[in-house]
KESE-688480 format. One record per residue (C-alpha): residue number from 1; x, y, z. Coordinates in Angstrom, 3 decimals. Each point is the difference from the previous one (the first is absolute). Layout:
KESE-688480
{NUM,{X,Y,Z}}
...
END
This chain:
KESE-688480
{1,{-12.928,-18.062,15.585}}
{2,{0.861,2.712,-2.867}}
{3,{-0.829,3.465,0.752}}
{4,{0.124,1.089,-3.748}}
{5,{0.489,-1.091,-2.989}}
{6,{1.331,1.569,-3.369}}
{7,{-0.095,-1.350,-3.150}}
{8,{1.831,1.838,-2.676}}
{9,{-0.535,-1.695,-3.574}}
{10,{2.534,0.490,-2.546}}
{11,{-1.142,3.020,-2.869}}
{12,{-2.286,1.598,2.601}}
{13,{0.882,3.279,2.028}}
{14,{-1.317,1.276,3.556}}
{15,{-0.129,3.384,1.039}}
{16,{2.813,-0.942,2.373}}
{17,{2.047,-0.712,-3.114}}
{18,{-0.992,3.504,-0.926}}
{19,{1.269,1.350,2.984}}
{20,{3.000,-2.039,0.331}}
{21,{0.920,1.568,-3.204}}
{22,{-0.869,3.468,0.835}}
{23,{2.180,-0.134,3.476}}
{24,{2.892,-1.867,-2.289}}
{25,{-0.268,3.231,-2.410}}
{26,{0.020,2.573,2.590}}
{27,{3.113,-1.890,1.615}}
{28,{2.372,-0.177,-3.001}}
{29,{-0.644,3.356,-1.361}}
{30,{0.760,1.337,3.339}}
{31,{3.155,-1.744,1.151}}
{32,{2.111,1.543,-3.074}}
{33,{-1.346,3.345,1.274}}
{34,{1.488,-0.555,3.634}}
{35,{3.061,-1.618,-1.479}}
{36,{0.927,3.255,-2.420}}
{37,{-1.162,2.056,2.862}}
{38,{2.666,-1.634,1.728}}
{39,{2.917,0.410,-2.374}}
{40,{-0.777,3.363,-0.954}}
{41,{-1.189,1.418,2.932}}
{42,{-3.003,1.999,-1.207}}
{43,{-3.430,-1.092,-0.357}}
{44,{-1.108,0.387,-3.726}}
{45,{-3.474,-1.824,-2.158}}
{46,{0.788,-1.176,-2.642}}
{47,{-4.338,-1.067,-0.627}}
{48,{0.559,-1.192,-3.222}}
{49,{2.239,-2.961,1.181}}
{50,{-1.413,-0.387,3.007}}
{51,{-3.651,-0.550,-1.694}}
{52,{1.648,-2.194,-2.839}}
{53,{1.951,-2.261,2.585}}
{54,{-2.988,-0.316,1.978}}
{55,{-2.186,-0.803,-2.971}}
{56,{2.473,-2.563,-1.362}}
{57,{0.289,-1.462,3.315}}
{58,{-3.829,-0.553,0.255}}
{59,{-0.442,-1.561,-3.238}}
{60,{2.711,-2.223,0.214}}
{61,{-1.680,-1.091,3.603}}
{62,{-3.333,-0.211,-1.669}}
{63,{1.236,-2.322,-2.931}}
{64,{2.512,-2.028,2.488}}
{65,{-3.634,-0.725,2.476}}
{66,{-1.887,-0.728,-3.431}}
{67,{1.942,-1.950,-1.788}}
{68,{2.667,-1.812,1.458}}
{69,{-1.272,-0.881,3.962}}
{70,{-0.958,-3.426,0.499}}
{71,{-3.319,-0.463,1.604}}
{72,{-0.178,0.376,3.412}}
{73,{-1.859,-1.100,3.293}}
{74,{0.952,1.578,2.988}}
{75,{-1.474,-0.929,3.163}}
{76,{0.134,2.313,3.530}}
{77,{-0.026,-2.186,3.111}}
{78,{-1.108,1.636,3.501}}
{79,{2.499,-0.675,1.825}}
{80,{4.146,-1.414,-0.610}}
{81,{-1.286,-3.223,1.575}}
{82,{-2.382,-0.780,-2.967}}
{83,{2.343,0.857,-2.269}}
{84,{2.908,-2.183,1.457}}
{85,{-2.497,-3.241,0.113}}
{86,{-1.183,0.731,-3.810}}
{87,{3.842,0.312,-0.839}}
{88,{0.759,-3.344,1.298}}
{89,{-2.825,-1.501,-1.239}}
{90,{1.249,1.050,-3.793}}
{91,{3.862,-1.707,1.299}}
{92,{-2.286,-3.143,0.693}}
END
């Protein structure tokens, strides 16, 4: 029936979590760039900020997926089918 199955325990971290984190970091320190890009009208790094916002932004994810996340189980079904009849079998 379930294609896949996750299980994320609480205080543990994945690679994915890693990576989660890393995308996350790269994300925030970049939309301020485009945003004073935008206002100013010139394109100007600022590295320092950009590496500290991303940094801060990664750790922050890190201790967030550590810390406070419940533990999860996640379950991938094949099809939407599969999923619907587990769904109303957890109404039941």
């Amino acid at each position: 029936m379930a294609n896949k199955v996750i299980l994320s325990p609480q205080f543990t971290l994945q690679a994915r979590d890693f990576l989660k984190g890393a995308m996350l970091a790269v994300m925030s320190a970049v939309a301020p760039l485009i945003q004073a890009t935008l206002q100013v009208g010139e394109l100007t790094f600022n590295w320092k900020a950009i590496g500290i916002t991303g940094l801060g932004t990664f750790v922050a994810y890190i201790i967030k997926k550590f810390a406070l996340d419940p533990p999860t189980v996640t379950t991938t079904y094949t099809s939407n089918d599969k999923a619907a009849a587990v769904a109303e079998d957890i109404k039941k």
